[in-house]
BALOBA-1460 file (C-alpha; in Angstrom, 3 decimals):
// residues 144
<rec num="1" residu="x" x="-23.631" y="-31.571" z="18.323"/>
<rec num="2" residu="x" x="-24.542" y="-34.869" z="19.787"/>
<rec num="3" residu="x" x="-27.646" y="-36.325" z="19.569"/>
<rec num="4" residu="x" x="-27.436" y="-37.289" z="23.420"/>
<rec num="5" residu="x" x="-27.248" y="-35.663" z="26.558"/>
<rec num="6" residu="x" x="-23.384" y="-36.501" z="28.613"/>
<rec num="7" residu="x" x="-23.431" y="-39.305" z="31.451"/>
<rec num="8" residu="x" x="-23.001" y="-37.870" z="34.565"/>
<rec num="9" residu="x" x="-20.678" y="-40.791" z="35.580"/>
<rec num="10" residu="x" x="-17.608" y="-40.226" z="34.105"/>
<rec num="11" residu="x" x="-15.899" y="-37.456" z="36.015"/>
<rec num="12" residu="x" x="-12.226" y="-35.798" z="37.505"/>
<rec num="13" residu="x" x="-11.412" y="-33.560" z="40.425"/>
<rec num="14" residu="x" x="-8.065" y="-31.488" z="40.253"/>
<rec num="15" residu="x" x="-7.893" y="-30.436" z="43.987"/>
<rec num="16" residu="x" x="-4.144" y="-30.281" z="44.226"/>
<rec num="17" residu="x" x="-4.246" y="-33.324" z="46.730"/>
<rec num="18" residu="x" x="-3.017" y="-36.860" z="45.444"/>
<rec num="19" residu="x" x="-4.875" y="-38.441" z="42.876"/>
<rec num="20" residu="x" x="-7.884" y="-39.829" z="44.070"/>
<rec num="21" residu="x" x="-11.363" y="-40.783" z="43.043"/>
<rec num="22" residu="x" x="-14.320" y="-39.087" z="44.025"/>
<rec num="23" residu="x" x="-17.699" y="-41.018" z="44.019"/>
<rec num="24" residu="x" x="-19.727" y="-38.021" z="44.120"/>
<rec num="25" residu="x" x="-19.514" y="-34.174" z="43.779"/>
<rec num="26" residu="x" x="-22.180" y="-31.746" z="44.619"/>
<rec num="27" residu="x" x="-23.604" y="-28.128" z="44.450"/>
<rec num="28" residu="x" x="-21.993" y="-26.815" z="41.435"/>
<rec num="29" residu="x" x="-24.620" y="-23.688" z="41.599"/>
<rec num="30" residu="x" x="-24.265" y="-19.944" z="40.853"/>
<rec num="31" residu="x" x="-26.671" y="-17.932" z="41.559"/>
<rec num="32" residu="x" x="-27.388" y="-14.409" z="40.600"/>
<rec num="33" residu="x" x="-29.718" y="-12.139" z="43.650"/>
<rec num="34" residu="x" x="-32.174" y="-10.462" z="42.968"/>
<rec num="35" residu="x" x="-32.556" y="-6.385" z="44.173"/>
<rec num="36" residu="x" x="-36.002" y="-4.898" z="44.040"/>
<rec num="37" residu="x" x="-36.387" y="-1.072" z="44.146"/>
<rec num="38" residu="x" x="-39.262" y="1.787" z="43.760"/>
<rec num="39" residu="x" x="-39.168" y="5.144" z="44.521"/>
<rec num="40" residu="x" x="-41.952" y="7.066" z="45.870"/>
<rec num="41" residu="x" x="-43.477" y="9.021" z="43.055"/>
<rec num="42" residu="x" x="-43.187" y="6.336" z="40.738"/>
<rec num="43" residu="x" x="-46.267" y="5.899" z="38.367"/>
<rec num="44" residu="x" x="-46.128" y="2.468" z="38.508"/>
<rec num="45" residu="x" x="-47.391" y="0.239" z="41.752"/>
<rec num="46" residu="x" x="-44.898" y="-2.127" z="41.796"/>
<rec num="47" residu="x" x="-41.637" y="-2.594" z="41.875"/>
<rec num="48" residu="x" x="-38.028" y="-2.393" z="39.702"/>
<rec num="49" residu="x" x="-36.162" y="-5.218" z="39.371"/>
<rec num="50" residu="x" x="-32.323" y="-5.514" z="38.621"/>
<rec num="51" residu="x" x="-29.391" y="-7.904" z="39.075"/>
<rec num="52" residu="x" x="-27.668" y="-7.675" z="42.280"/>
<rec num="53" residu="x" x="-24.451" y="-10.013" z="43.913"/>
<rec num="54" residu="x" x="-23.620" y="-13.413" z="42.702"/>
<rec num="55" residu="x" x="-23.727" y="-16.146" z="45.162"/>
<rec num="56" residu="x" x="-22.066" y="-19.369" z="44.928"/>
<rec num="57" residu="x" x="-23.537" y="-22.467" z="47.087"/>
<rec num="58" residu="x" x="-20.483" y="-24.779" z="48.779"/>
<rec num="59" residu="x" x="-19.486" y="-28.060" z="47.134"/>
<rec num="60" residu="x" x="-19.854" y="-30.924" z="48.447"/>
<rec num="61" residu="x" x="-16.614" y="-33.778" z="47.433"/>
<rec num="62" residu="x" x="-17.497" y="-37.359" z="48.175"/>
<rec num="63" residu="x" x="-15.299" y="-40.374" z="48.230"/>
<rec num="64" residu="x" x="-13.423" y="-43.481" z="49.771"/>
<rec num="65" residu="x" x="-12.199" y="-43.758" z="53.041"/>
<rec num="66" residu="x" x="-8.646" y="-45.574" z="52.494"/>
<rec num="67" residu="x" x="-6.103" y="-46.444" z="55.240"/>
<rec num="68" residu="x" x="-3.265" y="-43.944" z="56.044"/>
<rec num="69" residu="x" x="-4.319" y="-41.145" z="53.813"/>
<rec num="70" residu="x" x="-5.507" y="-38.164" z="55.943"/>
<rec num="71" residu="x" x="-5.462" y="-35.650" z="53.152"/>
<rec num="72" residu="x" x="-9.054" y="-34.212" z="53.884"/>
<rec num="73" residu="x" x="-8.885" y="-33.865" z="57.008"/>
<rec num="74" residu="x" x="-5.090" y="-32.064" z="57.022"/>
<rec num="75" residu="x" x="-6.477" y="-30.115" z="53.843"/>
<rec num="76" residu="x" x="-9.319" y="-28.740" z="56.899"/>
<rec num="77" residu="x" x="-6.812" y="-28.396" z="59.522"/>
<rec num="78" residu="x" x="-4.586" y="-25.833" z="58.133"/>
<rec num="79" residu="x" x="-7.520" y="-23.098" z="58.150"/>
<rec num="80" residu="x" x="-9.752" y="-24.543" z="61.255"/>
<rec num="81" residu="x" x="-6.395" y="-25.526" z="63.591"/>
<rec num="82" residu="x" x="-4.177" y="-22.898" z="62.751"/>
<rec num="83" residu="x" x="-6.028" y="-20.051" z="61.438"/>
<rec num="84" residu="x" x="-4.156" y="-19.900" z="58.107"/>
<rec num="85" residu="x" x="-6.835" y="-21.068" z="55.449"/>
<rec num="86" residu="x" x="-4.632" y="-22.460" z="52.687"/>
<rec num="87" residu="x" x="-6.694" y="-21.986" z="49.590"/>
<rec num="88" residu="x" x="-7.208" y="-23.819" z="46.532"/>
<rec num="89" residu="x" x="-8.572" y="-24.241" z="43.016"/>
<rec num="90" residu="x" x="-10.480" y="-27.370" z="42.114"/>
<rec num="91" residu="x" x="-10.980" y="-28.532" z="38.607"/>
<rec num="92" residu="x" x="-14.288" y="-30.482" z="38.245"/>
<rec num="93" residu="x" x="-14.098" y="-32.104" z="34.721"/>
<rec num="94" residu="x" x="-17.239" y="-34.057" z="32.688"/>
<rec num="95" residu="x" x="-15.352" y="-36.417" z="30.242"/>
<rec num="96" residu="x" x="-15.988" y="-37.910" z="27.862"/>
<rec num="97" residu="x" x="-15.674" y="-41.660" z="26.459"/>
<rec num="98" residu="x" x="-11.775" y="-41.189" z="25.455"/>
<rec num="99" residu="x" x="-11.588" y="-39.410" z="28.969"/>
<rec num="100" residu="x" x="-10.896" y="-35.783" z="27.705"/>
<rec num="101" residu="x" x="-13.127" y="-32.865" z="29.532"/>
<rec num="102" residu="x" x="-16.164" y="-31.647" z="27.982"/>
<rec num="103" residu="x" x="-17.567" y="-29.450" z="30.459"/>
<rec num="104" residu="x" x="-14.786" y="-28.138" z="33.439"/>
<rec num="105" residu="x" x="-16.037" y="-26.438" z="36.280"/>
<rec num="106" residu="x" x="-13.812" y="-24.138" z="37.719"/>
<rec num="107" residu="x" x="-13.771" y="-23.057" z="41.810"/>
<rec num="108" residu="x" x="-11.687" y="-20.264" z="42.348"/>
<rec num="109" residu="x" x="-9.953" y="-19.895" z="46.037"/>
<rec num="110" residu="x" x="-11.552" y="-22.960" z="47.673"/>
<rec num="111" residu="x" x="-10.660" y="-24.080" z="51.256"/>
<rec num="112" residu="x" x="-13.012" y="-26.648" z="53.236"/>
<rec num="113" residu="x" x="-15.446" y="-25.694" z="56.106"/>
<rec num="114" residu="x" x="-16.709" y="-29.193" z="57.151"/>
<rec num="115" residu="x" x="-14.857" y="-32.683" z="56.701"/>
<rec num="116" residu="x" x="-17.308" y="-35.783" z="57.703"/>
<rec num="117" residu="x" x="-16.134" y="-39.598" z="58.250"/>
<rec num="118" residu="x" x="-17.764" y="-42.245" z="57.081"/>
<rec num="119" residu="x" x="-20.945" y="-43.358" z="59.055"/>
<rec num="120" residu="x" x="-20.272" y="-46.791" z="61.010"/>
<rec num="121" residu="x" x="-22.658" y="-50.032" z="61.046"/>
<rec num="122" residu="x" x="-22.065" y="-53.202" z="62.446"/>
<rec num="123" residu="x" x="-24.222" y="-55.056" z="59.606"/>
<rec num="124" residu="x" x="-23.802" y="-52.776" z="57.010"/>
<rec num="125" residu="x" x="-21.937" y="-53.843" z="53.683"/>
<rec num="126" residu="x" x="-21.093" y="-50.850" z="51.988"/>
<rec num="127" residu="x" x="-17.646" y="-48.932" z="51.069"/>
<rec num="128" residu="x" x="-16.547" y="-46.641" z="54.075"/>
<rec num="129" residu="x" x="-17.293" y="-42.845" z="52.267"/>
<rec num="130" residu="x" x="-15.944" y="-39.379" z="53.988"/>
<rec num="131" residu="x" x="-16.731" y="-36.455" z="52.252"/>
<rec num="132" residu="x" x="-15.589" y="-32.672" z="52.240"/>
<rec num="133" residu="x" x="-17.720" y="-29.072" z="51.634"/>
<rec num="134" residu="x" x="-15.822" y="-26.718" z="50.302"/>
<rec num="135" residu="x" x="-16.135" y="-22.518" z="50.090"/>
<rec num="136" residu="x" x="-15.223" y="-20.904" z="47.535"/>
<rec num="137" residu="x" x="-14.594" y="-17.433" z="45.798"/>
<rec num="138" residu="x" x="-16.229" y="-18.016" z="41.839"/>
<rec num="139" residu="x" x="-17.474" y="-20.703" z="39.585"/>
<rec num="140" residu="x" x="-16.662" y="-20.606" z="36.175"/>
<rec num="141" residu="x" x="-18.207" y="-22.980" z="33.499"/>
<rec num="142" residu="x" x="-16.212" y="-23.992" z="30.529"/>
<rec num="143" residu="x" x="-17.645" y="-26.396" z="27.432"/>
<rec num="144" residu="x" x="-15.332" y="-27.483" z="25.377"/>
């Protein structure tokens, strides 16, 4: 085991698109709900507790806007346009320093709800950054 935590910098998306950099990923959570339950004669005055559904929060995909490549926003059209939600699974891989995974996130059956362009400023000197949420179907952690 190492004797210090990863760096959160050095990452890889597999989203079946072309290969591209992402600057910044987001809401990797699972969580499980909660059900609460008592009956009426029960002796004690509060409640049971027990594991209910899983819910998954979207994912956020950040990168850099780049002249002629349209693939978010085409990737968003085939479900919001058309009405035939092409679904995907994403890869989301920590690496490490000789760039092999170390922690792979998994996102079963994702297709994207929202695609946002870059925000616009006349004196701003920044990198032009559009960025895709994504639903999905499952989250499943691997460590290598």
């Amino acid at each position: 085991m190492s004797e210090y935590p990863l760096p959160k910098f050095h990452f890889r998306v597999d989203w079946n698109g072309s290969k591209a950099g992402f600057s910044e990923v987001t809401g990797l959570e699972v969580e499980t709900e909660m059900i609460e339950y008592r009956h009426g004669d029960s002796p004690e005055y509060s409640k049971l507790r027990t594991a209910g559904l899983t819910k998954y929060t979207n994912i956020s995909l950040k990168r850099g806007t780049f002249a002629s490549d349209n693939e978010f926003f085409d990737w968003w059209k085939t479900g919001a346009m058309l009405g035939n939600v092409e679904r995907r699974d994403v890869s989301i891989s920590l690496l490490n320093e000789n760039h092999e995974p170390v922690v792979t996130w998994l996102v079963k059956r994702a297709w994207p709800i929202k695609v946002t362009a870059t925000d616009l400023k006349s004196d701003g000197n920044e990198v032009a950054i559009e960025s895709m949420e994504l639903v999905h179907e499952g989250l499943v952690i691997q460590n290598v």
